[in-house]
C-alpha positions as CSV (number, residue, x, y, z in Angstrom):
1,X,16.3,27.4,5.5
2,X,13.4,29.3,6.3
3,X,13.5,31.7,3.4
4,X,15.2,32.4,-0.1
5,X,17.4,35.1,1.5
6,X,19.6,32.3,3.5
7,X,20.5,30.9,-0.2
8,X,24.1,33.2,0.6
9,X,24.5,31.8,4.0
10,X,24.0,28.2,3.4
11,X,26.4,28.5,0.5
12,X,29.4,29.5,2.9
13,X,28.9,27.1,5.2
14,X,28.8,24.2,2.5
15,X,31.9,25.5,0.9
16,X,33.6,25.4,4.3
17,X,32.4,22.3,5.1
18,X,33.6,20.7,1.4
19,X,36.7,22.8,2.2
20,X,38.0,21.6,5.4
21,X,36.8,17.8,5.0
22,X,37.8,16.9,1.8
23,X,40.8,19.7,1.2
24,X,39.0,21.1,-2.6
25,X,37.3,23.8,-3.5
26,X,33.8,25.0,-6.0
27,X,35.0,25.9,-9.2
28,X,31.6,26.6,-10.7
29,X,28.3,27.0,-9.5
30,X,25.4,26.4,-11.5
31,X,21.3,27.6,-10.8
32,X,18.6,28.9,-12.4
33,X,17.8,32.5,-12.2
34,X,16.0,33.2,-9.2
35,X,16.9,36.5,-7.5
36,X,18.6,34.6,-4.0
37,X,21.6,33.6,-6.4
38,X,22.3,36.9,-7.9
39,X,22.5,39.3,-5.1
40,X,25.0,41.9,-4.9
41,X,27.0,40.0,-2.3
42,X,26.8,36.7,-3.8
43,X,28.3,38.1,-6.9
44,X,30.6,40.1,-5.6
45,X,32.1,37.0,-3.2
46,X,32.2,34.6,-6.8
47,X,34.4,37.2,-8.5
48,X,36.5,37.7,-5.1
49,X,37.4,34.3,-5.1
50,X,37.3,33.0,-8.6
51,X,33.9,31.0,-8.7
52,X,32.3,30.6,-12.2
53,X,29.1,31.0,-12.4
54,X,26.8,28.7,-14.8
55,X,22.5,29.6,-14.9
56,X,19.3,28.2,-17.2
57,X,17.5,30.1,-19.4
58,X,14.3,31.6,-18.1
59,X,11.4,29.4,-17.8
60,X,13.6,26.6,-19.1
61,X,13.5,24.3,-15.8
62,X,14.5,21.7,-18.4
63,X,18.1,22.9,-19.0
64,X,18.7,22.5,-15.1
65,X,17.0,18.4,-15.4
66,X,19.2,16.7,-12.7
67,X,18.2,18.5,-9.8
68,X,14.8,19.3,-11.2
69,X,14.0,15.6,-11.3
70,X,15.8,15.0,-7.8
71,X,13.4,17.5,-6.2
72,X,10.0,16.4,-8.1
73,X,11.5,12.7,-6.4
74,X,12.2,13.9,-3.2
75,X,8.7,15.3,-2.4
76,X,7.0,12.5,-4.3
77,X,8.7,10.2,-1.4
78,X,8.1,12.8,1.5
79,X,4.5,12.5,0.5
80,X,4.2,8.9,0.4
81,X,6.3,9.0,3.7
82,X,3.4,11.1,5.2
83,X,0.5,9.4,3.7
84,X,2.2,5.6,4.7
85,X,1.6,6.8,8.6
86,X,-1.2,9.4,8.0
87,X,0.9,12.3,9.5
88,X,0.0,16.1,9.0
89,X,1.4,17.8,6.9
90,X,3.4,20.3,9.3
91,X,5.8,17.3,9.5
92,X,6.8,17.9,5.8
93,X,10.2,19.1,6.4
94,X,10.8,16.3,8.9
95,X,10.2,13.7,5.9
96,X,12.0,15.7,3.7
97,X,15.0,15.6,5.6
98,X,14.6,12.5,6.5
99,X,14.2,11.3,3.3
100,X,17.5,12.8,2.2
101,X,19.4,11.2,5.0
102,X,18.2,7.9,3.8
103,X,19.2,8.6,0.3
104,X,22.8,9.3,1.0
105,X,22.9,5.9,3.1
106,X,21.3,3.9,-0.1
107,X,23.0,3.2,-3.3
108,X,22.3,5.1,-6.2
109,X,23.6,4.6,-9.8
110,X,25.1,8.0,-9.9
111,X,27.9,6.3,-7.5
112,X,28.9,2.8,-8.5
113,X,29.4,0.2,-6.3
114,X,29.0,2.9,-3.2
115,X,26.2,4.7,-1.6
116,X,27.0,8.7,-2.2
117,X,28.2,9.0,1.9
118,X,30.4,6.0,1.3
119,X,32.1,8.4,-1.7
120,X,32.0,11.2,0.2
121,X,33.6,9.8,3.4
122,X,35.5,7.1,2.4
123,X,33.9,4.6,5.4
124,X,31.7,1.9,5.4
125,X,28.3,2.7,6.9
126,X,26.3,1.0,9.2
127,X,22.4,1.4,8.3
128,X,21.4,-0.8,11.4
129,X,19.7,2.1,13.1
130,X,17.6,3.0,10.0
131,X,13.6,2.9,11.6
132,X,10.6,3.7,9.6
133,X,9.6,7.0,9.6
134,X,6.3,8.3,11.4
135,X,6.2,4.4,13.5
136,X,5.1,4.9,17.3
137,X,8.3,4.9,19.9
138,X,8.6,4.7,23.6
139,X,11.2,7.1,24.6
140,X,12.5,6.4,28.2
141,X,12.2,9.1,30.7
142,X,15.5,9.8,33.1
143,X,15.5,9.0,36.4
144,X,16.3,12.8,37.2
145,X,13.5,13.6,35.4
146,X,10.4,11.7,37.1
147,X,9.6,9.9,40.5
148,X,8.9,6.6,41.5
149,X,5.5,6.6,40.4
150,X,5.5,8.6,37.6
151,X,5.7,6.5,34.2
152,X,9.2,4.8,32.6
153,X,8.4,6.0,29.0
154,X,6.5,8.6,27.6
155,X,5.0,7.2,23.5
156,X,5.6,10.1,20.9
157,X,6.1,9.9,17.3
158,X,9.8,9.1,15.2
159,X,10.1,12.2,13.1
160,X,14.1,11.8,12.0
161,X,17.8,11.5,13.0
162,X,19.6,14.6,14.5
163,X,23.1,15.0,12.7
164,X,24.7,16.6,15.8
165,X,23.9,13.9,18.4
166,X,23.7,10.3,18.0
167,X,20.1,10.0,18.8
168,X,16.4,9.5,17.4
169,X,13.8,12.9,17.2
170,X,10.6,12.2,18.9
171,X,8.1,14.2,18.7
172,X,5.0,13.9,21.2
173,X,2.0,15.5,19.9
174,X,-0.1,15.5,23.5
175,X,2.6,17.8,25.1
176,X,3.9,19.4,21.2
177,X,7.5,18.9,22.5
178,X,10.2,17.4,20.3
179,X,13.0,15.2,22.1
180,X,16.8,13.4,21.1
181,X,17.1,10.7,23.2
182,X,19.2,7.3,22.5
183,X,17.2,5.1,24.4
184,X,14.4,4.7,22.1
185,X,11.7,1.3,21.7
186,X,10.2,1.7,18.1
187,X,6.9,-0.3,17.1
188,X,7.3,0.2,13.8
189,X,4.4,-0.9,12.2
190,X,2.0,1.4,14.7
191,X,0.6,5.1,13.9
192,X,-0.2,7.7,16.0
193,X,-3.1,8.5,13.8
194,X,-5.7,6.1,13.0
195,X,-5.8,4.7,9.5
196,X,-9.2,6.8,7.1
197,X,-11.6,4.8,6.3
198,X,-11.6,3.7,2.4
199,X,-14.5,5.7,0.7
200,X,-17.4,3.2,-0.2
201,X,-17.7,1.7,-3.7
202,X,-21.2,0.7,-5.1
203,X,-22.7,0.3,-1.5
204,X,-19.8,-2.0,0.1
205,X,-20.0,-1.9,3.7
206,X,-16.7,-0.8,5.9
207,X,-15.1,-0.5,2.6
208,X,-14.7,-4.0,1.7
209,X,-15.7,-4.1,-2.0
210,X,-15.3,-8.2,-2.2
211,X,-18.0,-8.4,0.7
212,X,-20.0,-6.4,-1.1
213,X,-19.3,-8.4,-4.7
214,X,-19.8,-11.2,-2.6
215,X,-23.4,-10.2,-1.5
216,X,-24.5,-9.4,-4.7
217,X,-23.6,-13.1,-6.3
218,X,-25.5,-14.2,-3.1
219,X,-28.6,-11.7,-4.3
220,X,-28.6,-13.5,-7.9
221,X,-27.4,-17.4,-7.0
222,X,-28.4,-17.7,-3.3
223,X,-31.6,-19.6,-2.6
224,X,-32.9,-17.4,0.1
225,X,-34.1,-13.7,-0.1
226,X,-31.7,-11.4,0.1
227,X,-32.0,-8.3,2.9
228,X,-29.7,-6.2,0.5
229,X,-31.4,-2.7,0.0
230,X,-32.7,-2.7,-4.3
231,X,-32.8,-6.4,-3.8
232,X,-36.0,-8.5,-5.7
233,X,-39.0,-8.7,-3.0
234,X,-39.7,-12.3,-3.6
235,X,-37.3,-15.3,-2.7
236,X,-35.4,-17.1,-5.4
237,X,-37.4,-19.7,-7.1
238,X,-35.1,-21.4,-9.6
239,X,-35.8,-22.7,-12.8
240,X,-39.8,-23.3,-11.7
241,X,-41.6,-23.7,-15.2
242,X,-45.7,-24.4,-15.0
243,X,-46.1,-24.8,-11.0
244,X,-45.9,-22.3,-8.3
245,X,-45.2,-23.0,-4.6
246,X,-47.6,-21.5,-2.2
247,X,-47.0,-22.5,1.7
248,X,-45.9,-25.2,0.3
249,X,-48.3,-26.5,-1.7
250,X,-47.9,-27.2,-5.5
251,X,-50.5,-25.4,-7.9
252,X,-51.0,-25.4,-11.7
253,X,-50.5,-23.0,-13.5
254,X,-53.7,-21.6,-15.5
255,X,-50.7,-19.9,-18.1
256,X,-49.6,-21.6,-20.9
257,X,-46.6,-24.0,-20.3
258,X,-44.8,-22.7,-23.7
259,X,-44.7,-19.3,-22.7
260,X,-43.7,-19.8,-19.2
261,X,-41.0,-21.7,-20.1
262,X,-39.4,-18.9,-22.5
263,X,-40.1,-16.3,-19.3
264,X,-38.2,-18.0,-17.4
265,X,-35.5,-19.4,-19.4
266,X,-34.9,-15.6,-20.7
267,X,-34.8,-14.7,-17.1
268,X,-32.6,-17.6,-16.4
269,X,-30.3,-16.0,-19.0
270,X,-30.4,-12.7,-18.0
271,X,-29.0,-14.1,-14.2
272,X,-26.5,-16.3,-15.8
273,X,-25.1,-13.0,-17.5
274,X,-25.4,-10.7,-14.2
275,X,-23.6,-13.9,-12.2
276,X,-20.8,-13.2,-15.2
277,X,-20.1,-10.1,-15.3
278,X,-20.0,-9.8,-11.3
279,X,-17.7,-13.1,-11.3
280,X,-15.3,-10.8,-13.8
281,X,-15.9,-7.5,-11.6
282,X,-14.2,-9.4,-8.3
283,X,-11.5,-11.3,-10.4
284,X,-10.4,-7.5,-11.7
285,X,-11.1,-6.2,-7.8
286,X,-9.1,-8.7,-6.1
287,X,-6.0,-8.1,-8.4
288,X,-5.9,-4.5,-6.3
């Protein structure tokens, strides 16, 4: 449905539909109050054939919840659907439909003990040919419709299930034609479009924020000088009280020992508590 004024439309062929597979018929409609449901032909074909109708209040969405919550859920999922394979978001109402298709083939705890199909139908369903939406597939190309040299498959993208044909939608986005075809290889776990880079955190490189916590213990326990950009210019010396090592030579100290030893052991300290608090920092990281 491409816009509001198809609400009519859509609602004859679903009654015919309910009509001629399962032998009832709508007793009561219910909606909110947007102008598609109260047309004069639409209220002229409830009274005609004895249709109640049943609306919310006006800017009370709340009085209409169930199918309020079920559309906030459904495009939730879609969006999830097109983030998981990083699809555009012209495929929207690919995923949407798609989406619903999936839910009337999963069980729900509106219907008990049955998925909603199952109640509708009455059959068993068989959800073997269920694929993940937006995956990579390899459609096979007829031989009527190549030569010899010309390649087996053409790789497009798995955009949903056509109701009318028992057969997979591909979509290939180098030639923008969509195809049905039953003869379908699906890689499931491959995208068309490559996978964004994760926005760097606190410097870390290739967004990997554990290499980058990693580093920075290195920059506080690690004996050697650290190449990390804001890093201390001179190497790592320890716990060195009254002596300093120059080319490798020990010299005494002209400072008094006393002092130098609270310097250091307040540096020492001060270390200890940066080594902490990183140490906490990458426990709480690594639980993501």
């Amino acid at each position: 449905m491409k816009h509001k004024g198809e609400v009519f439309q859509h609602f004859l062929n679903f009654k015919a539909m309910v009509k001629n597979e399962k032998g009832v018929s709508i007793k009561c409609l219910r909606s909110d109050e947007g102008g598609e449901y109260f047309s004069n032909e639409f209220n002229e074909y409830l009274k005609e054939h004895g249709i109640q109708r049943k609306y919310s209040c006006n800017y009370s969405p709340q009085q209409n919840g169930i199918a309020e919550k079920k559309n906030r859920h459904i495009v939730e999922i879609a969006c999830a659907m097109l983030n998981e394979k990083n699809l555009p978001n012209y495929f929207w109402a690919e995923a949407v439909a798609t989406l619903v298709y999936i839910m009337n083939q999963t069980p729900t705890t509106a219907v008990h003990g049955m998925t909603p199909e199952e109640k509708f139908t009455g059959k068993k369903l068989d959800v073997s040919h269920l694929k993940v939406f937006g995956c990579i597939t390899y459609v096979h190309v007829p031989d009527e419709k190549r030569s010899k040299l010309d390649p087996k498959v053409e790789k497009c993208i798995f955009i949903g299930y056509f109701l009318k044909q028992k057969g997979y939608k591909c979509f290939d986005p180098s030639t923008q034609k969509l195809q049905v075809s039953r003869d379908v290889v699906f890689d499931e776990m491959g995208s068309w479009y490559s996978t964004p880079k994760v926005a760097e955190d606190g410097g870390a490189r290739n967004g990997d924020v554990s290499s980058n916590v990693e580093q920075k213990l290195l920059l506080i326990s690690g004996p050697k000088e650290s190449s990390i950009s804001g890093s201390c210019s001179t190497p790592w010396k320890g716990r060195l009280r009254s002596s300093n090592i120059v080319h490798g030579s020990s010299q005494t100290s002209s400072r008094n020992p006393h002092v130098d030893d609270e310097s250091n052991d307040s540096e020492w300290m001060k270390n200890q508590k940066s080594l902490q608090l990183l140490l906490l920092e990458f426990r709480w990281l690594r639980k993501f």
